[in-house]
C-alpha positions in Angstrom: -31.3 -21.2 -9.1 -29.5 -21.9 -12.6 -29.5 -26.3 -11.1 -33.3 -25.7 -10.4 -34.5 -24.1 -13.5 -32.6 -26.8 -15.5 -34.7 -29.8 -13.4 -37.6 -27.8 -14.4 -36.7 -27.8 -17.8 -36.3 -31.5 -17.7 -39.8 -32.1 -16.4 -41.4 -30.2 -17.9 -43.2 -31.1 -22.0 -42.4 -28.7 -24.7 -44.7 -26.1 -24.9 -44.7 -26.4 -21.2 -44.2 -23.2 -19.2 -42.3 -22.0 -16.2 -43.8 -18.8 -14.0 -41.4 -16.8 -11.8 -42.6 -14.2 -9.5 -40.5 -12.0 -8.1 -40.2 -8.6 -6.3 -40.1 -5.8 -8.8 -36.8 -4.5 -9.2 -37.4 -0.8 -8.9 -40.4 -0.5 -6.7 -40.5 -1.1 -3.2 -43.2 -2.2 -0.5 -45.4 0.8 0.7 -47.0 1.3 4.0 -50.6 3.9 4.0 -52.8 4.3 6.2 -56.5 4.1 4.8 -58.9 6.7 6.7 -62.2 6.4 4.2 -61.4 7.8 1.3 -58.2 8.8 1.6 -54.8 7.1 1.7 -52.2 8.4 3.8 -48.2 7.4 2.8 -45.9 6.6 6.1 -42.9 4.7 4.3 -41.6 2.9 1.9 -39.8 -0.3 3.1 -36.1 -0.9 2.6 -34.6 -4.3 1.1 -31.2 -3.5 0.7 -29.9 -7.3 1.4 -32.6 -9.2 -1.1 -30.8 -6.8 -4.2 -28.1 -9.7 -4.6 -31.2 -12.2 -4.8 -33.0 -10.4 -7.3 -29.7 -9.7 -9.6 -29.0 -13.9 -9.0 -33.1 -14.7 -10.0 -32.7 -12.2 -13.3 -29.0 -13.8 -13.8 -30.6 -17.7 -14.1 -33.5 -16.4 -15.8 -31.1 -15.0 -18.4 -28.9 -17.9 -18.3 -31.2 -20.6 -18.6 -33.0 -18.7 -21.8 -29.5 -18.3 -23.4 -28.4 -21.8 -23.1 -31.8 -23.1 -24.9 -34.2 -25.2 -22.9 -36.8 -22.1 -22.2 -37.8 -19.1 -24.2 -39.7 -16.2 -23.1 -43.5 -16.0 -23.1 -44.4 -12.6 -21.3 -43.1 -10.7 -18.4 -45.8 -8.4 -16.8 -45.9 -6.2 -13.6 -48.4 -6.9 -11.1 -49.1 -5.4 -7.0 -50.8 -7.1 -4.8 -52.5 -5.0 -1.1 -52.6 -6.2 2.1 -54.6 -4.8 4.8 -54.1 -5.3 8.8 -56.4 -3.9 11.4 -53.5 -2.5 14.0 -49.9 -1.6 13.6 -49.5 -4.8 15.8 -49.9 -6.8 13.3 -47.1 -5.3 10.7 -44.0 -7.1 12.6 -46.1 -10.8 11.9 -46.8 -9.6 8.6 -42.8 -8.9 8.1 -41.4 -11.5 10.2 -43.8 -14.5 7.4 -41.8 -12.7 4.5 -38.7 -15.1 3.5 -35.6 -14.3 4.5 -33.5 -11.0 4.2 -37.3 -9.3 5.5 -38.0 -5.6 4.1 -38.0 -3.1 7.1 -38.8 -0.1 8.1 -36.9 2.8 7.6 -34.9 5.2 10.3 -38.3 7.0 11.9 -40.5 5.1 9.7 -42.1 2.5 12.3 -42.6 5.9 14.9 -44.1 7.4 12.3 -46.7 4.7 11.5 -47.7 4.7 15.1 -47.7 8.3 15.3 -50.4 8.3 11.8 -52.0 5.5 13.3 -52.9 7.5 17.0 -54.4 10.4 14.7 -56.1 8.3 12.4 -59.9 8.2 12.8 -62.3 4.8 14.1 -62.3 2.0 11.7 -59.0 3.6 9.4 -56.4 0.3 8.5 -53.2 0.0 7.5 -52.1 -1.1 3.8 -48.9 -2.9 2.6 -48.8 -2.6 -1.3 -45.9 -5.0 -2.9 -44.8 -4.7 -6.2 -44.2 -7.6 -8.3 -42.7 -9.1 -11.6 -44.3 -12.3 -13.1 -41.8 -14.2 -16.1 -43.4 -16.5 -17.9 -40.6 -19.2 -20.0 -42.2 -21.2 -22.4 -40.2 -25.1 -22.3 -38.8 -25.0 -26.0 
């Protein structure tokens, strides 16, 4: 990642800027079930093989501002939701997430069927993800 953020560096004008979005560090995907009103936890997701990713991506971020050609500009949190109709549609919804996929954890998945049989006519599923955005400004 160091290689790329250097090419960007060299395209980029000064004053130009560089925006890196990553999974927040801390906080993981979510799974609820919304029933009206009311939002119903099942799980949070595991990622236990994307933790060397992230500690690479903060690593070359760190690098690349050390060695000169970017400074920081801002670093903010954000979340995004997604909402599926049927618990059907949670494995597409993991298996279009790059490579190592969050999953579920021991008793999770059973669980969100289990919620999802109980839950009333017209309830849906939401996936909340947690994000970082770093902004580097091209010195």
């Amino acid at each position: 990642m160091v290689y790329a953020l250097r090419r960007a560096a060299g395209r980029l004008r000064a004053g130009g800027k560089l925006i890196s979005i990553r999974p927040h560090l801390t906080r993981r995907p979510t799974v609820a079930i919304l029933a009206g009103e009311r939002r119903l936890p099942v799980a949070t997701l595991l990622e236990t093989n994307f933790e060397r990713n992230l500690d690479a991506a903060e690593s070359a971020l760190r690098r690349v501002v050390d060695e000169g050609p970017f400074k920081p500009a801002g670093l903010r949190s954000a979340q995004f939701r997604t909402y599926l109709e049927r618990p059907s549609q949670m494995r597409t919804y993991l298996e279009l997430i790059y490579p190592p996929r969050p999953r579920f954890p021991p008793g999770g998945r059973a669980r969100l069927y289990e919620m999802w049989d109980a839950a009333p006519r017209g309830a849906r599923i939401e996936v909340t993800e947690s994000l970082i955005l770093n902004a580097l400004r091209r010195r």
